[in-house]
C-alpha positions as CSV (number, residue, x, y, z in Angstrom):
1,X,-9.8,7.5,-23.5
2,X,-7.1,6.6,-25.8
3,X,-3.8,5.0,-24.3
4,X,-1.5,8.1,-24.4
5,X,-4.6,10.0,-22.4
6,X,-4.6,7.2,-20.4
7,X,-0.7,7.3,-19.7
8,X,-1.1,11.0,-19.0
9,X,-4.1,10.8,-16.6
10,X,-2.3,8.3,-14.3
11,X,1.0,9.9,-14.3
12,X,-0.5,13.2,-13.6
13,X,-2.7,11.1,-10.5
14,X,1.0,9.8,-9.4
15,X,2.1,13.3,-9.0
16,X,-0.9,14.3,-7.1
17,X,-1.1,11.7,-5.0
18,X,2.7,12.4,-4.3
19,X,1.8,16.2,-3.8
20,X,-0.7,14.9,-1.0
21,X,1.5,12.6,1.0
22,X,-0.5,9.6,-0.3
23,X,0.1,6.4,-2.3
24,X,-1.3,5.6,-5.5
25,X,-1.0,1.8,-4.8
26,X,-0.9,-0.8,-7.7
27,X,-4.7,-1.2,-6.5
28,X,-5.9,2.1,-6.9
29,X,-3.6,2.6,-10.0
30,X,-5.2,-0.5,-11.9
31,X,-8.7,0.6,-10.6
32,X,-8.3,4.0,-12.3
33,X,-6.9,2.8,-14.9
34,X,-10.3,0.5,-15.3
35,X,-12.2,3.4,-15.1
36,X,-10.3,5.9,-17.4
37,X,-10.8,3.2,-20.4
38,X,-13.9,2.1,-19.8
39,X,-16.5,3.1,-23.1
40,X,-18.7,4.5,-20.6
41,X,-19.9,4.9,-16.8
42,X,-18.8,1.8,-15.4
43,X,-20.3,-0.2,-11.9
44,X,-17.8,-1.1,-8.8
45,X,-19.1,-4.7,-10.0
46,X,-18.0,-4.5,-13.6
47,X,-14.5,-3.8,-12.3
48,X,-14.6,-6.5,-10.0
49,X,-15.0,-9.2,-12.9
50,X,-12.1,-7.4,-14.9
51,X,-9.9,-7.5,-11.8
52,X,-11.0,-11.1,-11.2
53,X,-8.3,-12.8,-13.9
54,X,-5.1,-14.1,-11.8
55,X,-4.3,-14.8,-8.0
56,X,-5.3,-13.2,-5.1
57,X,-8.5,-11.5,-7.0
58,X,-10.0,-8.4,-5.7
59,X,-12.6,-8.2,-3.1
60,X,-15.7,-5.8,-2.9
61,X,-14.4,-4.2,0.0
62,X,-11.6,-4.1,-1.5
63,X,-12.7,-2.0,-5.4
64,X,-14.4,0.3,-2.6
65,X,-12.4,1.3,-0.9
66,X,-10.1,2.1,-4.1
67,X,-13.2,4.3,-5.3
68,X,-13.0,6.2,-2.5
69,X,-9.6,6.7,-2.5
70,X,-10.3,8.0,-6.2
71,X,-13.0,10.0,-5.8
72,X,-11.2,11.6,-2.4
73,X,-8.5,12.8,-5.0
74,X,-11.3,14.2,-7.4
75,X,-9.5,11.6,-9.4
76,X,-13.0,9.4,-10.4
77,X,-17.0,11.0,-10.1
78,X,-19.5,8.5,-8.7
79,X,-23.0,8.8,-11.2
80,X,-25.1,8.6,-8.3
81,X,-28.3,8.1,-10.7
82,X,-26.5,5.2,-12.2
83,X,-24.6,4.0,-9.6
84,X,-21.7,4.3,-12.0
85,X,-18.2,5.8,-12.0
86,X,-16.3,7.9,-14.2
87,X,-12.9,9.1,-14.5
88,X,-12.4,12.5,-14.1
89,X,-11.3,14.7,-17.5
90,X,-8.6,17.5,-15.6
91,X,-6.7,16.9,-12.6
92,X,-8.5,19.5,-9.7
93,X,-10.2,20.1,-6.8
94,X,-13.4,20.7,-6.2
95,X,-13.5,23.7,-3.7
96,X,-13.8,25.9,-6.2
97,X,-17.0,24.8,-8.0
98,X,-18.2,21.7,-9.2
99,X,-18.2,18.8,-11.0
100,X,-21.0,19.0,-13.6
101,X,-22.4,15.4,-15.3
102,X,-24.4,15.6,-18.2
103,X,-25.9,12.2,-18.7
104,X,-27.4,10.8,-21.9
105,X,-30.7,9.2,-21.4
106,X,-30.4,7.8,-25.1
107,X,-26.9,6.1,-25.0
108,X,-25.5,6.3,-21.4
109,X,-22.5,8.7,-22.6
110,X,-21.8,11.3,-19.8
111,X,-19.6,14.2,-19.9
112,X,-18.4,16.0,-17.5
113,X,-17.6,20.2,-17.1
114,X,-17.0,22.3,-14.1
115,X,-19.2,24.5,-12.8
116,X,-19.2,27.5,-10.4
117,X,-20.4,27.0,-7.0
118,X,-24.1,26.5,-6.3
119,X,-24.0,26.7,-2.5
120,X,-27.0,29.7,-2.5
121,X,-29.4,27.7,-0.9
122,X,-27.0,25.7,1.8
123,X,-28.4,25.9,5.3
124,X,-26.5,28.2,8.0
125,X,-23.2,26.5,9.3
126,X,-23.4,24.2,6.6
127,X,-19.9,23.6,4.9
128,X,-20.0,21.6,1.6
129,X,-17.1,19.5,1.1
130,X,-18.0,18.4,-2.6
131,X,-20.8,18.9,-5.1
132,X,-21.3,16.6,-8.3
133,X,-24.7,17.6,-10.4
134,X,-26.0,15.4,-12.7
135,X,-28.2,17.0,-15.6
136,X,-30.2,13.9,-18.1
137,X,-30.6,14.5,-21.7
138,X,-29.9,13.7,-24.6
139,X,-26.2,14.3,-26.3
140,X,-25.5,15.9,-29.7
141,X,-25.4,12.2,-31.0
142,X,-28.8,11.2,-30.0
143,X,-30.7,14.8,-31.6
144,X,-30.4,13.7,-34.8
């Protein structure tokens, strides 16, 4: 993400987390901010070590529960294949569909798109709170 998309994605999570009554602590803010320039899905462990430079350096628990926090807002997607996290391209909610991944078995690039809801098959009573779907391939780079 360049730096002006960068800028825009974490004022426009300011204002949402400000919509919601919650805080968007220098914590969370630095953690999406990790995520939003990483080159590519990027591990809870990865942002650890770049967190790591100065005093009082994060703690696991810590980059956690900032992830959550995140991926609460819709704000960051956890890969589950990869174990990975990405920042989310458009501030939304879920509710209304879902968040598509297509992963590239080739290079690692994943993209995201939003998808309509695929709750067909969800058992009786069932009440899905999100849905992420993760598709592997390979992207328009890796064809050729």
């Amino acid at each position: 993400m360049h730096a002006d998309s960068t800028l825009t994605a974490l004022e426009a999570a300011e204002t949402l987390c400000s919509q919601r009554g919650e805080r968007l602590t220098p914590m969370r803010r630095r953690v999406l901010e990790l995520v939003l320039t990483a080159d590519g899905p990027v591990k809870a462990y990865d942002l650890l070590e770049a967190l790591k430079p100065g005093a009082g350096s994060a703690k696991p628990p810590t980059v956690y529960r900032a992830l959550d926090f995140l991926m609460g807002l819709g704000l960051v997607h956890k890969v589950e294949a990869l174990n990975a996290f990405v920042g989310c391209t458009t501030i939304h909610t879920h509710r209304d569909g879902c968040a598509e991944l297509f992963i590239c078995s080739h290079c690692g690039a994943v993209e995201e798109r939003h998808g309509a809801p695929v709750s067909t098959n969800r058992p009786a009573g069932f009440t899905i709170e999100r849905s992420v779907i993760e598709h592997f391939g390979h992207c328009s780079k890796c064809q050729h």
